[in-house]
N, CA, C and O atoms as CSV, one atom per row, in Angstrom:
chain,resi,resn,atom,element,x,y,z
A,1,UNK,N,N,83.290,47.575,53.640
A,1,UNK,CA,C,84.378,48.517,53.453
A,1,UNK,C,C,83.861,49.948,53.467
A,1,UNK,O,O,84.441,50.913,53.965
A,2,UNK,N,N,82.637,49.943,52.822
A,2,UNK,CA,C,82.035,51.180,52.918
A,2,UNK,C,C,81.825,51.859,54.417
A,2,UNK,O,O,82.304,52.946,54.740
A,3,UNK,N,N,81.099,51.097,55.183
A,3,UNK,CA,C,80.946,51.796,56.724
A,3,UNK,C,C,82.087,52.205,57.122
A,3,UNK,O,O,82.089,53.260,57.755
A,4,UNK,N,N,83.121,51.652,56.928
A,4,UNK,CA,C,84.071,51.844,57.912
A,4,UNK,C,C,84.913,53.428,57.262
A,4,UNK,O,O,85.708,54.099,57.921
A,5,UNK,N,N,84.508,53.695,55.987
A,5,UNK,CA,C,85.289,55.101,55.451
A,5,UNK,C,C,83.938,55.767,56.122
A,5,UNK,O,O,84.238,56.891,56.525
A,6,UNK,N,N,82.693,55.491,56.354
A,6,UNK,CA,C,81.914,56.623,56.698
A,6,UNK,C,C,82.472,56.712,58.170
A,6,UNK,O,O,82.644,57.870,58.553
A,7,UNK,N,N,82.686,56.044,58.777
A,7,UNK,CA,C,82.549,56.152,60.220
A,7,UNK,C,C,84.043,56.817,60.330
A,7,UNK,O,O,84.012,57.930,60.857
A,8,UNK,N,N,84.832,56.543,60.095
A,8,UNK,CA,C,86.154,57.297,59.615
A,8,UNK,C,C,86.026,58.533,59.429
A,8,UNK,O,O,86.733,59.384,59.967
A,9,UNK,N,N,84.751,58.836,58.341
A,9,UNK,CA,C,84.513,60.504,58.332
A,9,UNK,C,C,83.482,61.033,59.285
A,9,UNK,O,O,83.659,62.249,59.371
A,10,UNK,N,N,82.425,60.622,60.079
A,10,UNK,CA,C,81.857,61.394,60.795
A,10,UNK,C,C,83.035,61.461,61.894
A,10,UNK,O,O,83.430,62.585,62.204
A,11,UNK,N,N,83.788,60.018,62.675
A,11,UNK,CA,C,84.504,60.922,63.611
A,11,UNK,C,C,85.342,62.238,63.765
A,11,UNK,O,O,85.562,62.808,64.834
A,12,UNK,N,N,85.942,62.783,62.035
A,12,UNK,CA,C,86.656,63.770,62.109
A,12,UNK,C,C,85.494,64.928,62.070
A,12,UNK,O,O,85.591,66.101,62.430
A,13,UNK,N,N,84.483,64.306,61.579
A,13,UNK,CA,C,83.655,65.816,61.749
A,13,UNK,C,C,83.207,66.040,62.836
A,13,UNK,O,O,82.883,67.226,62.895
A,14,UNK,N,N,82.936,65.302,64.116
A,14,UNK,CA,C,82.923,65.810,65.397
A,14,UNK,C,C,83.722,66.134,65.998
A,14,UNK,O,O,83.485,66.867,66.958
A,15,UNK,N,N,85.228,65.666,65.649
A,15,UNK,CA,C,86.140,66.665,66.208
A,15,UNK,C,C,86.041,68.294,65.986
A,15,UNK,O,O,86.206,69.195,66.809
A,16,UNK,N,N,85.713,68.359,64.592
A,16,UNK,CA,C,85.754,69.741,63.534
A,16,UNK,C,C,84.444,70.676,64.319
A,16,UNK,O,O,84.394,71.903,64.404
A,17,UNK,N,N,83.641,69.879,64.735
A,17,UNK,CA,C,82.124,70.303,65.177
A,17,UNK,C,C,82.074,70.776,66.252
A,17,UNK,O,O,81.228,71.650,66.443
A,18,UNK,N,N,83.401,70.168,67.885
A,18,UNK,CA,C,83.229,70.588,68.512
A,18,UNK,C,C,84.630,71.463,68.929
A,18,UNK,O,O,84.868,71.572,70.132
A,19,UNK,N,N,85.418,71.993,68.096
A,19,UNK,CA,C,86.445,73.027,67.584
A,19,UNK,C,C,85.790,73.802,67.275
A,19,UNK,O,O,86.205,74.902,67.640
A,20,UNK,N,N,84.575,73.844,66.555
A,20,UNK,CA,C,83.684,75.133,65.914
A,20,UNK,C,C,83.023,75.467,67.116
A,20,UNK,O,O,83.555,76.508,67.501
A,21,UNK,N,N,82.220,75.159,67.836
A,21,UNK,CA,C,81.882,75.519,69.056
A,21,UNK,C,C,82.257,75.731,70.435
A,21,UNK,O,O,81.479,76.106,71.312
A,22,UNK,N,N,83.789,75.409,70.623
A,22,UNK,CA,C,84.642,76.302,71.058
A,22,UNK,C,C,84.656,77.669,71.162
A,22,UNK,O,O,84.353,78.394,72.109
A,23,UNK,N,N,85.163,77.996,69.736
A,23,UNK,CA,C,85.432,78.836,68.923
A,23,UNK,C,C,84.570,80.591,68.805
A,23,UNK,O,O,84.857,81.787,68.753
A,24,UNK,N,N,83.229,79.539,68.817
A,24,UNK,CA,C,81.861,80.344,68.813
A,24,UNK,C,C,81.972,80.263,70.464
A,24,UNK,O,O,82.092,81.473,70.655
A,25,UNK,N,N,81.992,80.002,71.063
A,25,UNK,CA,C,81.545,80.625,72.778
A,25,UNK,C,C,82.599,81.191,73.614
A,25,UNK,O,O,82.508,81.658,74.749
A,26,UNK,N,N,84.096,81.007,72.496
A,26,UNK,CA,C,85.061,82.112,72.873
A,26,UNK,C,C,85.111,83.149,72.019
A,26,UNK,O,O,86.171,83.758,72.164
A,27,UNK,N,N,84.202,83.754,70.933
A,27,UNK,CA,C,83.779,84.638,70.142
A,27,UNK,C,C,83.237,85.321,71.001
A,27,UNK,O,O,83.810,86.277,71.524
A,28,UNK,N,N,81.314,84.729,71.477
A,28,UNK,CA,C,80.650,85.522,72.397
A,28,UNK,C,C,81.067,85.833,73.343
A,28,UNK,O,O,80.407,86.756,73.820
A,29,UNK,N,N,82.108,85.459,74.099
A,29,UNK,CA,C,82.412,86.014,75.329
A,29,UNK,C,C,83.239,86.919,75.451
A,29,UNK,O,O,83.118,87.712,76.385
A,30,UNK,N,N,84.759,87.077,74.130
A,30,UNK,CA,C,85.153,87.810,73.918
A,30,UNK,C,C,84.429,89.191,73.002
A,30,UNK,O,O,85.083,90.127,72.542
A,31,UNK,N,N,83.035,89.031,72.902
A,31,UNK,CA,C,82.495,90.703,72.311
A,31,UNK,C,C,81.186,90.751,73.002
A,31,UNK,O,O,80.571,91.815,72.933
A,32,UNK,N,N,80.685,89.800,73.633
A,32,UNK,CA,C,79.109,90.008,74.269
A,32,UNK,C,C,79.181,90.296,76.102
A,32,UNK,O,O,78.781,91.308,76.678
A,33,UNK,N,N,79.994,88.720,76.912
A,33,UNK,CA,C,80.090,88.957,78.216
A,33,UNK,C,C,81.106,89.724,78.853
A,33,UNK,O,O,80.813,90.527,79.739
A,34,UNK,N,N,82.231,89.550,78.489
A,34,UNK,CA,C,83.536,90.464,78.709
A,34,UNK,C,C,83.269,91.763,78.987
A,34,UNK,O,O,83.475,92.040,80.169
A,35,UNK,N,N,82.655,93.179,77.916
A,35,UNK,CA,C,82.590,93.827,78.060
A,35,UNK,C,C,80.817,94.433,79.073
A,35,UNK,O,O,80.388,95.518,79.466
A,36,UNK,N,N,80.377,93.171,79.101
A,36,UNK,CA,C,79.017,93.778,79.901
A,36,UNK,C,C,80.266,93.123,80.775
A,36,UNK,O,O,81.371,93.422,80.325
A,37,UNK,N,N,80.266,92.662,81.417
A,37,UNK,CA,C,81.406,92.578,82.992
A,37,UNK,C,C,81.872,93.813,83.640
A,37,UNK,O,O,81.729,94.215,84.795
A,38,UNK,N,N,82.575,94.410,82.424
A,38,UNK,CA,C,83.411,95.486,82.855
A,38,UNK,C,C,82.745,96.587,82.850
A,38,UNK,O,O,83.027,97.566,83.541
A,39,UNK,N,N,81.743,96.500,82.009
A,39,UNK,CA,C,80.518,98.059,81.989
A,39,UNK,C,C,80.070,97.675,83.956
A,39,UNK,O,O,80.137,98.605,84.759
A,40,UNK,N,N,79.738,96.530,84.331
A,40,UNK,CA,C,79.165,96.323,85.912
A,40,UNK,C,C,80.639,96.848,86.797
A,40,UNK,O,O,80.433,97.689,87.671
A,41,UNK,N,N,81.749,96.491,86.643
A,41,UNK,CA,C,82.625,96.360,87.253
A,41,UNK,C,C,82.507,98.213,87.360
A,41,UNK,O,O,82.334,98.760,88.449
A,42,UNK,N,N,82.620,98.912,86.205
A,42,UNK,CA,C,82.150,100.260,86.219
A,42,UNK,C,C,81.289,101.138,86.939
A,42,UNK,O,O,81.519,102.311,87.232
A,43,UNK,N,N,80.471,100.594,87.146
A,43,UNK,CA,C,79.291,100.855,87.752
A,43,UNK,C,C,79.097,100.851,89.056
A,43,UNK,O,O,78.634,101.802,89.686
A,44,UNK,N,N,79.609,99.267,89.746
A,44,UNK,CA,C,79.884,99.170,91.058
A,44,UNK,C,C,81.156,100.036,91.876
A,44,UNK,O,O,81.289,100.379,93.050
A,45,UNK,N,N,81.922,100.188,90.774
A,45,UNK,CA,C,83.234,101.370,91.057
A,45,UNK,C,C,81.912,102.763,91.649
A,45,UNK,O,O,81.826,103.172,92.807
A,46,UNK,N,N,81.329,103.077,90.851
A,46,UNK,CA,C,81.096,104.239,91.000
A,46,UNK,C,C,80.122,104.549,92.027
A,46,UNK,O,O,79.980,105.553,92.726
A,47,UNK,N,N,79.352,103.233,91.944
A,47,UNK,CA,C,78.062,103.169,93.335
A,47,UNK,C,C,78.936,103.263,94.652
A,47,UNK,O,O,78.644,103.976,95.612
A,48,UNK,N,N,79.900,102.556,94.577
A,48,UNK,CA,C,80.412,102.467,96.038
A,48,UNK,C,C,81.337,104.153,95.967
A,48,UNK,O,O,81.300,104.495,97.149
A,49,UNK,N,N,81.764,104.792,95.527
A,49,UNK,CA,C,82.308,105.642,95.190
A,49,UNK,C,C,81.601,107.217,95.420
A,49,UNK,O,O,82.238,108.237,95.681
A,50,UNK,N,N,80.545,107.142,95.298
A,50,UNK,CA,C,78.995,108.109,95.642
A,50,UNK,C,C,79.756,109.242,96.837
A,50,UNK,O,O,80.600,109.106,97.723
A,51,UNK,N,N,79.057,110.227,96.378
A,51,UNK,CA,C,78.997,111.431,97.462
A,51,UNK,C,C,78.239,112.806,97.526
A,51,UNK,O,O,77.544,113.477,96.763
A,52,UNK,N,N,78.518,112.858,98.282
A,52,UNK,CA,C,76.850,114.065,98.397
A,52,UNK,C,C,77.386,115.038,97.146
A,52,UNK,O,O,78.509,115.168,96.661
A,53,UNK,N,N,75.986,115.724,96.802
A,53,UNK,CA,C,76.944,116.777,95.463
A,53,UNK,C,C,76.612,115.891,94.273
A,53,UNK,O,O,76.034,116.308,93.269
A,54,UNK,N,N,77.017,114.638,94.455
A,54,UNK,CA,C,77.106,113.619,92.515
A,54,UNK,C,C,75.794,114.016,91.872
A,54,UNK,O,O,74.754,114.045,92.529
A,55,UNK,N,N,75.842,114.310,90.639
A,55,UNK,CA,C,75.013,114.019,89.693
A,55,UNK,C,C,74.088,112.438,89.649
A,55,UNK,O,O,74.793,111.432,89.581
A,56,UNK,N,N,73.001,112.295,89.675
A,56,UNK,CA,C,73.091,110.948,89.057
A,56,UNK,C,C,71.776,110.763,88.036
A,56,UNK,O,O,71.004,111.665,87.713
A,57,UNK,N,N,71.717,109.331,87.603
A,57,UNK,CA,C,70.373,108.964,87.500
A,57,UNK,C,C,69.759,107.790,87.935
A,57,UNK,O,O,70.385,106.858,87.429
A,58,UNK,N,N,68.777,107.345,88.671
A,58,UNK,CA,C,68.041,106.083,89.213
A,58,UNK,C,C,67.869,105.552,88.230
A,58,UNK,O,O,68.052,106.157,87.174
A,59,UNK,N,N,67.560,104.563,88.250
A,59,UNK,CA,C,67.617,103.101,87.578
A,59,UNK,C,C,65.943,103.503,86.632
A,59,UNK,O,O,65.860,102.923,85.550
A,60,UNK,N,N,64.787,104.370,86.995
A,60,UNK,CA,C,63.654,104.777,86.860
A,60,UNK,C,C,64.212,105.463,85.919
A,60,UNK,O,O,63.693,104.855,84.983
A,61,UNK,N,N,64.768,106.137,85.489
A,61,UNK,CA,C,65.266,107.736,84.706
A,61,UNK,C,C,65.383,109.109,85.067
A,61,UNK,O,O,65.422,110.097,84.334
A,62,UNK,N,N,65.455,108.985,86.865
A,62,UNK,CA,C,65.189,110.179,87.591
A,62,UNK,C,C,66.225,110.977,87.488
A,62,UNK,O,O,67.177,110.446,88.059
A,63,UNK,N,N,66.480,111.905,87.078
A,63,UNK,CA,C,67.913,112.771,87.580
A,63,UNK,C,C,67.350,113.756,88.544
A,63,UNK,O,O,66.359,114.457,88.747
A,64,UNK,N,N,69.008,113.296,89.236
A,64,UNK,CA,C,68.541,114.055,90.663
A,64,UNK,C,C,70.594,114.287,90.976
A,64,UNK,O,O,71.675,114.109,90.414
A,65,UNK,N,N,69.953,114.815,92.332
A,65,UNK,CA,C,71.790,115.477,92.924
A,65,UNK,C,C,72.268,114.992,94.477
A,65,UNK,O,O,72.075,115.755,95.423
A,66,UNK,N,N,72.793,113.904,94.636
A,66,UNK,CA,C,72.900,113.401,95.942
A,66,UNK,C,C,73.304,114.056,96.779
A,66,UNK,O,O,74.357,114.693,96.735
A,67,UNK,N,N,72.244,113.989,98.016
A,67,UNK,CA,C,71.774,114.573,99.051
A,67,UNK,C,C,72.453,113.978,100.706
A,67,UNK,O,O,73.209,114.449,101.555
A,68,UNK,N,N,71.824,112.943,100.560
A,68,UNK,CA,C,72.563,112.022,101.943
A,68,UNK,C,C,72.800,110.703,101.467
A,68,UNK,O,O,71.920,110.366,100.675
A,69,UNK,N,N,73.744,109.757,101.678
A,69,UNK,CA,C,73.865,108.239,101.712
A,69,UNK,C,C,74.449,108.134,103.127
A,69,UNK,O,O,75.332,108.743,103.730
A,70,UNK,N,N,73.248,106.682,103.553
A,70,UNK,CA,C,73.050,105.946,104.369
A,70,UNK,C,C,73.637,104.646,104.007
A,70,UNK,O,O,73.039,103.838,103.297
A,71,UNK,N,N,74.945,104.424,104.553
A,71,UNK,CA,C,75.768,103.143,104.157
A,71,UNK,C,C,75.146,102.110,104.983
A,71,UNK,O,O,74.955,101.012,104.460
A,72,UNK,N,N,74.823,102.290,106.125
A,72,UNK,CA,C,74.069,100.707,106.607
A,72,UNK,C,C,73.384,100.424,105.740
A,72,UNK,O,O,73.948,99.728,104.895
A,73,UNK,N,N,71.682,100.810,105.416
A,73,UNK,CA,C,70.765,100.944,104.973
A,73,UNK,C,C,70.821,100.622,103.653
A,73,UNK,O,O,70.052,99.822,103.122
A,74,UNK,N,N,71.914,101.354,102.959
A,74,UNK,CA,C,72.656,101.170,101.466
A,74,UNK,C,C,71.351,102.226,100.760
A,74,UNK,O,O,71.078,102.126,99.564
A,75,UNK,N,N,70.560,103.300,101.749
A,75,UNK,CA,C,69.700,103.727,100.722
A,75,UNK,C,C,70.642,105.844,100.402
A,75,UNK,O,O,71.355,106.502,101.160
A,76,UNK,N,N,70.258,106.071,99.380
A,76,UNK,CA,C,70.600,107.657,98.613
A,76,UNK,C,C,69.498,108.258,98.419
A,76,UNK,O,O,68.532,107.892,97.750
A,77,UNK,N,N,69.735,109.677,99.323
A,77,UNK,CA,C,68.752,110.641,99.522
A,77,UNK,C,C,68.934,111.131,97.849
A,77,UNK,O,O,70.041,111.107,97.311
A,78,UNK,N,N,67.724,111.560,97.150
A,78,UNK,CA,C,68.384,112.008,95.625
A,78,UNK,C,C,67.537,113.274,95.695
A,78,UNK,O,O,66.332,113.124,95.895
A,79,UNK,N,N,68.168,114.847,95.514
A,79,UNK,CA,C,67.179,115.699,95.372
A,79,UNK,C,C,66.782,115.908,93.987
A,79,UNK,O,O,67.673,116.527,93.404
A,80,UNK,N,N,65.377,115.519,92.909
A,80,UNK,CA,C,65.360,116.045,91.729
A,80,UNK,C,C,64.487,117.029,91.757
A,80,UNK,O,O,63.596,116.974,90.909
A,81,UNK,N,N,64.490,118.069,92.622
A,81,UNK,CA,C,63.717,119.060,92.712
A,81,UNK,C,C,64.011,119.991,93.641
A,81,UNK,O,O,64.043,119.458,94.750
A,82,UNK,N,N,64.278,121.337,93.687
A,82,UNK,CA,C,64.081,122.149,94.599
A,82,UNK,C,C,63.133,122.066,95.849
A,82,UNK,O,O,62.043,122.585,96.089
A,83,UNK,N,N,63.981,121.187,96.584
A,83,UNK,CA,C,63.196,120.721,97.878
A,83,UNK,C,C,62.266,119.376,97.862
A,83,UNK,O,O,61.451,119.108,98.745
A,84,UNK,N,N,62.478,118.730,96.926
A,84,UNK,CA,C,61.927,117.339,96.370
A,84,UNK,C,C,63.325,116.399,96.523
A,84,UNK,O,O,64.416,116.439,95.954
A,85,UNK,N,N,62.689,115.442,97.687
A,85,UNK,CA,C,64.280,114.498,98.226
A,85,UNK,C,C,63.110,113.118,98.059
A,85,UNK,O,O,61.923,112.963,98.345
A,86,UNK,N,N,63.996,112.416,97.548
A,86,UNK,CA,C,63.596,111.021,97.435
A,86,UNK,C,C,64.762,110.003,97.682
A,86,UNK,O,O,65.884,110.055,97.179
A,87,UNK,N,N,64.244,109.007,98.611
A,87,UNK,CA,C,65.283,107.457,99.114
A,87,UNK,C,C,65.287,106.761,97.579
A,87,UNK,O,O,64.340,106.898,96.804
A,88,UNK,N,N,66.479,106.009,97.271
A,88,UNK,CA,C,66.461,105.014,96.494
A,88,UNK,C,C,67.427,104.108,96.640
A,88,UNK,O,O,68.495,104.617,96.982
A,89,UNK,N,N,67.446,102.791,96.486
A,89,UNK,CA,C,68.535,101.961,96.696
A,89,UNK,C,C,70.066,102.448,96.026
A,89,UNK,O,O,70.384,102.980,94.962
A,90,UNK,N,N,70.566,102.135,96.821
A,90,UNK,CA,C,72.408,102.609,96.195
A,90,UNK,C,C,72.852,101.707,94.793
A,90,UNK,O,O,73.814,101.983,94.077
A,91,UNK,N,N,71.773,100.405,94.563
A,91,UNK,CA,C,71.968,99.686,93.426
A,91,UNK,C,C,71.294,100.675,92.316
A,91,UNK,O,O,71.965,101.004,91.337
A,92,UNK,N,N,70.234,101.048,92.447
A,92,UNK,CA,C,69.626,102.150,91.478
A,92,UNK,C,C,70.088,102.909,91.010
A,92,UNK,O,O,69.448,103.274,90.023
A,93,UNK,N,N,71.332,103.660,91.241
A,93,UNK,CA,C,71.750,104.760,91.074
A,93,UNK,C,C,72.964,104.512,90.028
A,93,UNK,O,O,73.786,103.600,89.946
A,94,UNK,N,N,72.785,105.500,89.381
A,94,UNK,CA,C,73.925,105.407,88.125
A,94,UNK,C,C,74.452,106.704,88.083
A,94,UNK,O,O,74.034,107.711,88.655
A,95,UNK,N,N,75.496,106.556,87.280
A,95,UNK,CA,C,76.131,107.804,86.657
A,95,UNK,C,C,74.871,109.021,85.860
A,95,UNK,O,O,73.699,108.710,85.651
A,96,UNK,N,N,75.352,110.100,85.593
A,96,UNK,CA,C,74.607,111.186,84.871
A,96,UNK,C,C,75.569,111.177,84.042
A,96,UNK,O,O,76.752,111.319,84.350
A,97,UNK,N,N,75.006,110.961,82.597
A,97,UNK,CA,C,75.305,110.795,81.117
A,97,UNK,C,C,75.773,112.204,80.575
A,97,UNK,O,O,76.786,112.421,79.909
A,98,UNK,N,N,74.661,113.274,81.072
A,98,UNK,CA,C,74.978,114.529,80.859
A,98,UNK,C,C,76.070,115.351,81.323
A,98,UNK,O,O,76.536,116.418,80.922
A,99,UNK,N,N,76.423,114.385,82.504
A,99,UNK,CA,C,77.777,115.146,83.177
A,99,UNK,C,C,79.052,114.982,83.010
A,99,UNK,O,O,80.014,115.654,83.382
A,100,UNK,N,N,78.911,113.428,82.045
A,100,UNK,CA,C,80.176,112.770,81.737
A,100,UNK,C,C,80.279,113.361,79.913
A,100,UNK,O,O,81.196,113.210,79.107
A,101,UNK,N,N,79.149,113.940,79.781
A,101,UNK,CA,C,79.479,114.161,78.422
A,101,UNK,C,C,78.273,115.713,77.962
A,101,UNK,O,O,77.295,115.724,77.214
A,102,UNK,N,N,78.987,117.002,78.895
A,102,UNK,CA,C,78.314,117.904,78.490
A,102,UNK,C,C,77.473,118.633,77.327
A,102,UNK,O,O,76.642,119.539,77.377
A,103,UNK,N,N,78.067,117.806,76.142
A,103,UNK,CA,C,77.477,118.140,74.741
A,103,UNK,C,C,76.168,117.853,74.249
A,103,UNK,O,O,75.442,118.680,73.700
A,104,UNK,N,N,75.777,116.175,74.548
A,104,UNK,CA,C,75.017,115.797,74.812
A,104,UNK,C,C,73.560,116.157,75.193
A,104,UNK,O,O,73.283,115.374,76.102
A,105,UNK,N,N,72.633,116.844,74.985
A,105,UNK,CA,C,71.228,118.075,75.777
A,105,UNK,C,C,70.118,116.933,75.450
A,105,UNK,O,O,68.936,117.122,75.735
């Protein structure tokens, strides 16, 4: 008589067990993957979006001021220097932090 109340209670606790872990991997996704998604979705907005003139920074920490993009190639001329032009992949390239938020030094 005894087994049969235990076995009675572990099955409800694997129901309970795998409701809790549900639960938990619609937690992480609603505060961990969700918003890294949309930070990329951001990003790729803005890579494809590029034009001579932009502020940016390379994926390195370079700030520089776009010069030429080469859409076959997918590579961005970046000037961070008075007459200092450097190629970098169009994936490299990010927004300038300083430009989106002048206060910031």
């Amino acid at each position: 008589m005894n087994t049969i109340l235990l076995q009675a209670a572990q099955g409800g606790g694997g129901m309970s067990m795998i409701i809790m872990m549900v639960l938990l991997f619609a937690i992480m996704w609603f505060f961990m993957i969700r918003p890294q998604q949309k930070k990329q979705k951001e990003i790729r907005a803005f890579q494809n979006a590029l034009a001579e003139g932009t502020r940016v920074v390379t994926g390195g920490g370079i700030y520089g001021t776009v010069k030429r993009i080469e859409i076959e190639t997918g590579k961005v001329s970046v000037e961070i220097a008075k007459g200092v032009v450097i190629e970098v992949d169009k994936n490299y390239v990010f927004a300038d932090a300083n430009a989106a938020n002048p206060a910031v030094k």
